[in-house]
C-alpha positions as MATLAB code, in Angstrom:
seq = 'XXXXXXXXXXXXXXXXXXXXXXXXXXXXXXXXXXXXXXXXXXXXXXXXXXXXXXXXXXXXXXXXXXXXXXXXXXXXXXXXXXXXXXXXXXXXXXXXXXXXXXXXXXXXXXXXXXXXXXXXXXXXXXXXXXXXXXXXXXXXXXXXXXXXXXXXXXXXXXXXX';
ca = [
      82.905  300.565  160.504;
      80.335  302.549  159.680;
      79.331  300.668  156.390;
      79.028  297.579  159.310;
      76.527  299.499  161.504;
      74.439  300.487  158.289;
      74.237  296.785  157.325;
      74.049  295.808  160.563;
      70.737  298.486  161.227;
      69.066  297.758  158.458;
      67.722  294.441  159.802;
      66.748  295.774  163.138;
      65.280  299.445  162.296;
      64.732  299.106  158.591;
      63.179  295.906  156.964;
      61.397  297.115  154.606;
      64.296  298.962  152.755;
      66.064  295.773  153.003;
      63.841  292.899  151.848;
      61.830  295.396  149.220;
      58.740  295.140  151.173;
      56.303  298.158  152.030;
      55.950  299.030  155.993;
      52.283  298.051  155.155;
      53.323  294.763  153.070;
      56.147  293.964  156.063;
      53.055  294.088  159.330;
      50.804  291.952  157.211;
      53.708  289.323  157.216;
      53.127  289.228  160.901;
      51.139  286.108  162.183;
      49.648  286.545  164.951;
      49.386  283.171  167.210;
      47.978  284.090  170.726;
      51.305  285.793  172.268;
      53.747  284.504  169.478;
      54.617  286.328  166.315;
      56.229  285.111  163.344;
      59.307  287.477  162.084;
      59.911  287.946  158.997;
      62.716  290.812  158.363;
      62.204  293.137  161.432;
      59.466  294.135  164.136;
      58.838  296.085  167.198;
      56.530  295.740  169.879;
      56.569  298.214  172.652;
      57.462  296.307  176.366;
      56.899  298.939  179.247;
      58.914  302.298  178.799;
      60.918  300.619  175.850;
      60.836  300.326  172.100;
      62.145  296.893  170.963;
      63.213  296.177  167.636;
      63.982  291.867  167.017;
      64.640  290.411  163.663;
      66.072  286.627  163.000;
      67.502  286.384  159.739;
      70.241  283.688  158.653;
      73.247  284.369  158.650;
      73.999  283.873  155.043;
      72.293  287.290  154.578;
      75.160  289.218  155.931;
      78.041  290.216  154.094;
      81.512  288.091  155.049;
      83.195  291.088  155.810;
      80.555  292.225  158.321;
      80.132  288.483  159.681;
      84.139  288.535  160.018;
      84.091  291.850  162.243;
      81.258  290.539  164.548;
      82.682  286.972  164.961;
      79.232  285.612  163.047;
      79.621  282.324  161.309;
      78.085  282.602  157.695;
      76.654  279.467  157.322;
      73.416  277.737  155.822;
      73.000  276.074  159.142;
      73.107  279.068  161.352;
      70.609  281.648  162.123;
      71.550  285.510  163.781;
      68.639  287.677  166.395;
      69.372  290.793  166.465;
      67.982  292.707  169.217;
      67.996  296.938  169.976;
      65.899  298.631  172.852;
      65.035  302.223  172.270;
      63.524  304.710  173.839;
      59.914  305.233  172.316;
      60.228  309.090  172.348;
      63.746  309.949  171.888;
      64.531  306.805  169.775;
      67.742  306.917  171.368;
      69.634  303.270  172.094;
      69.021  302.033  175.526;
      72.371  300.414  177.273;
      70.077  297.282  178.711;
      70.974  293.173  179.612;
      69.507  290.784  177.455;
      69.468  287.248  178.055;
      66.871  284.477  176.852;
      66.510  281.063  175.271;
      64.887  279.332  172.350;
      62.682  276.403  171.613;
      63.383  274.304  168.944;
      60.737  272.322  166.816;
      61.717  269.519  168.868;
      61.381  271.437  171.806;
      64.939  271.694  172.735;
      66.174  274.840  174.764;
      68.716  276.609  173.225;
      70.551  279.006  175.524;
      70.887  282.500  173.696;
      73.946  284.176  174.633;
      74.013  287.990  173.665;
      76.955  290.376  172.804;
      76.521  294.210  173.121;
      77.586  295.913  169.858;
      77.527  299.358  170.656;
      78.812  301.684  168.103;
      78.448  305.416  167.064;
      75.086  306.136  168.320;
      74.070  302.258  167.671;
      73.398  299.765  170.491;
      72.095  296.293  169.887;
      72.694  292.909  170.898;
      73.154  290.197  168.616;
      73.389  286.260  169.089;
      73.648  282.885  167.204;
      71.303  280.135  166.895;
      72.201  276.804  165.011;
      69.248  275.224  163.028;
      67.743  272.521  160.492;
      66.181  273.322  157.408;
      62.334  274.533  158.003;
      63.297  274.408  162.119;
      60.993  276.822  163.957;
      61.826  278.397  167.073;
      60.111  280.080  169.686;
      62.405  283.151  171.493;
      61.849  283.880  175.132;
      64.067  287.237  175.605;
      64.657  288.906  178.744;
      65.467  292.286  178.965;
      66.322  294.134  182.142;
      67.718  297.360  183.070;
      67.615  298.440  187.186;
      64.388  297.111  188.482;
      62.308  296.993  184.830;
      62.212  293.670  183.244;
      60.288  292.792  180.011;
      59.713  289.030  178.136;
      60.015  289.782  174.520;
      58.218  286.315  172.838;
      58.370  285.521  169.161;
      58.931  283.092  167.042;
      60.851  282.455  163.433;
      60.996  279.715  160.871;
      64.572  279.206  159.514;
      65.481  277.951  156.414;
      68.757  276.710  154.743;
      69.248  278.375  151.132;
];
């Protein structure tokens, strides 16, 4: 399992060893479009007391064993956001509910529906989104814990190999 939370991590908390891109290389990949930001690989943004790594990838990118043992379809028309909330000082995994939607390019709402993966020392929350080729999405994620709640907004292209 561990192999699974090292593939698994290295979309949300390292990108750049991933997809062969410097840190530097990776933020300048960002596009910045009033609130929205396009992902490409991984990102954070700090929301209140909370460090929140996002990535959308498709799913084609994982490996079938690791899409087997987290009930992920692998397919050309399906896309995976993978969410983790840390701490900002401690960097340790925060135990949080996530919940949101997505947009479509049509402007279709897309329910997201979230599982906890927690693992080890890992904690992140991972869901499925179908698309079209070139179909961008806007994310509107919710993240609560007690009485703190935080809108993580971004958005992602998708695209079918």
């Amino acid at each position: 399992m561990r192999w699974i939370i090292f593939t698994l991590s290295l979309f949300v908390l390292a990108p750049s060893y991933f997809l062969g891109h410097s840190v530097q290389a990776q933020e300048n990949l960002v596009k910045q479009v009033g609130e929205e930001k396009e992902v490409h690989g991984g990102q954070f943004e700090r929301l209140g007391d909370w460090e929140v790594h996002y990535s959308a990838f498709a799913s084609t990118f994982l490996q079938p064993e690791v899409a087997q043992a987290y009930n992920l379809v692998r397919s050309r028309a399906q896309g995976v956001v993978n969410i983790s909330v840390l701490d900002p000082v401690t960097k340790k995994a925060q135990r949080v509910a996530v919940s949101g939607y997505a947009l479509n390019s049509l402007g279709q709402r897309r329910e997201l529906n979230f599982r906890r993966i927690s693992e080890a020392n890992s904690l992140y929350y991972l869901t499925s989104v179908q698309h079209e080729n070139e179909d961008h999405y806007r994310f509107f994620v919710t993240i609560r814990l007690g009485d703190a709640v935080e809108e993580l907004r971004f958005s992602h292209t998708f695209y079918r190999d």
